[in-house]
C-alpha positions as CSV (number, residue, x, y, z in Angstrom):
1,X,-29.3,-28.7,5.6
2,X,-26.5,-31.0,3.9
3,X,-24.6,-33.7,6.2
4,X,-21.4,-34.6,4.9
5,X,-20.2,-37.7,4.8
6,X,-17.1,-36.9,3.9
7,X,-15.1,-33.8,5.2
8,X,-12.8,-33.8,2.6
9,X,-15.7,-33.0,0.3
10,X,-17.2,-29.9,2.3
11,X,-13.5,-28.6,2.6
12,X,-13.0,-28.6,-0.8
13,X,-16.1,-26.9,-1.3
14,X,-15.3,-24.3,1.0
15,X,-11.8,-23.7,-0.9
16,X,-13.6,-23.3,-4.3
17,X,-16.1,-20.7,-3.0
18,X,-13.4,-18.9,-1.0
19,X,-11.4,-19.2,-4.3
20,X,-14.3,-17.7,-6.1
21,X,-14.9,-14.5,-3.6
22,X,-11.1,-13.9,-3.7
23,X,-11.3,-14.0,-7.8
24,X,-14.2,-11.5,-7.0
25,X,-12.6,-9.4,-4.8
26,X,-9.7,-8.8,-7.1
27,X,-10.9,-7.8,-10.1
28,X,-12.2,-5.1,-8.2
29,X,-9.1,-3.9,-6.8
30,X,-6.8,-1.2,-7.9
31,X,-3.7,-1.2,-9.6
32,X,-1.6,0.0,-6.1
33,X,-3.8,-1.5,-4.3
34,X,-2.8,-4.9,-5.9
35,X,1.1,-4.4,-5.8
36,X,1.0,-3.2,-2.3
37,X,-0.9,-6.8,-1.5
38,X,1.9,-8.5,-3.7
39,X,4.4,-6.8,-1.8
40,X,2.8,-7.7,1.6
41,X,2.4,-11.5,0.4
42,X,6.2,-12.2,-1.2
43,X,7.3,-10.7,1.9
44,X,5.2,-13.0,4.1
45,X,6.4,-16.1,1.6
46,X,10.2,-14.9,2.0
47,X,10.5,-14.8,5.5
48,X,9.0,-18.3,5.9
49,X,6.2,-16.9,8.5
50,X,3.3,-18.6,6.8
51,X,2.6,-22.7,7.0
52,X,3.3,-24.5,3.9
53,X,-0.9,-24.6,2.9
54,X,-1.1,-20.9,3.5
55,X,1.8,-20.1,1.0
56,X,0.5,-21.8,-1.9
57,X,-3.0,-20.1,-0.8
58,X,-0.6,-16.8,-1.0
59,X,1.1,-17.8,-4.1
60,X,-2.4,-19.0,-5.8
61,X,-3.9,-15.1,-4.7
62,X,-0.5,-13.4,-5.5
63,X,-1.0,-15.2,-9.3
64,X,-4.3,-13.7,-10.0
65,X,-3.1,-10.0,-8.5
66,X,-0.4,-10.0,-11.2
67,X,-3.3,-11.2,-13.6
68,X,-5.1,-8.4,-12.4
69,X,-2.1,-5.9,-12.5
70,X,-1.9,-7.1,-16.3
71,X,-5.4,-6.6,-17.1
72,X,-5.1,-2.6,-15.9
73,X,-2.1,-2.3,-17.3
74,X,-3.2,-3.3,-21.0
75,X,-6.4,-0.8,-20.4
76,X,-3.6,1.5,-19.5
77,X,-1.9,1.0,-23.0
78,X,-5.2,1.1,-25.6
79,X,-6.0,4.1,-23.8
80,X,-2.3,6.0,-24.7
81,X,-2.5,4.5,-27.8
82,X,-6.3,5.8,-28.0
83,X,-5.3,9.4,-27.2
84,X,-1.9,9.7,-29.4
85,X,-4.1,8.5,-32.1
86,X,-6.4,10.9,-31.2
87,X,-4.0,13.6,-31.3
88,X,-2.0,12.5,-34.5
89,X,-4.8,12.7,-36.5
90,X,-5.6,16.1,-35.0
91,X,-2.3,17.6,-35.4
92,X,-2.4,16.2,-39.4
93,X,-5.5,17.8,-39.6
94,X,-4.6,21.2,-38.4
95,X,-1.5,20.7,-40.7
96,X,-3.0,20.1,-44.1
97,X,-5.1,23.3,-43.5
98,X,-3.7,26.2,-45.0
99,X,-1.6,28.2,-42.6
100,X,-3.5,31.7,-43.3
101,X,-6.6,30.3,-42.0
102,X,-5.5,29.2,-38.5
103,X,-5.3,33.1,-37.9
104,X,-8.5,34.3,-39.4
């Protein structure tokens, strides 16, 4: 067992590994579940009903939720442009094919 000398030291500790499971925590999340914590946490900022530590905490968590929100959202995109690629190259293939043998 550690004894610190200093509790500025085991604080920050603390921070960075509650930092760390919150970095976890949201890369696991979903994409509404992220914006409905957004919304809960600008609303929280707005009306001024957190201390001034707890809002940049807020802020800090409310930065890697857009992150995350980013992060899904490109997925999102490669994956459209995946399947309309997909499908373009399908539909030119059906269309260089001579009409008579579609029906046959």
């Amino acid at each position: 067992m550690e004894i610190y000398t200093d509790l500025s030291i085991k604080e920050k500790e603390m921070a960075a590994k509650k930092q760390k499971d919150n970095k976890d925590d949201i890369a696991e999340i979903s994409f509404e579940e992220a914006i409905k914590e957004l919304t809960n946490i600008v609303g929280k900022i707005e009306q001024g009903q957190i201390p001034l530590q707890d809002s940049l905490e807020q802020y800090e968590k409310g930065m890697a939720l857009i992150k995350q929100c980013r992060t899904i959202l490109q997925k999102a995109e490669e994956r459209i442009e995946k399947i309309t690629k997909e499908q373009e190259t399908e539909n030119s293939d059906r269309h260089e094919k001579d009409p008579d043998e579609l029906f046959k």
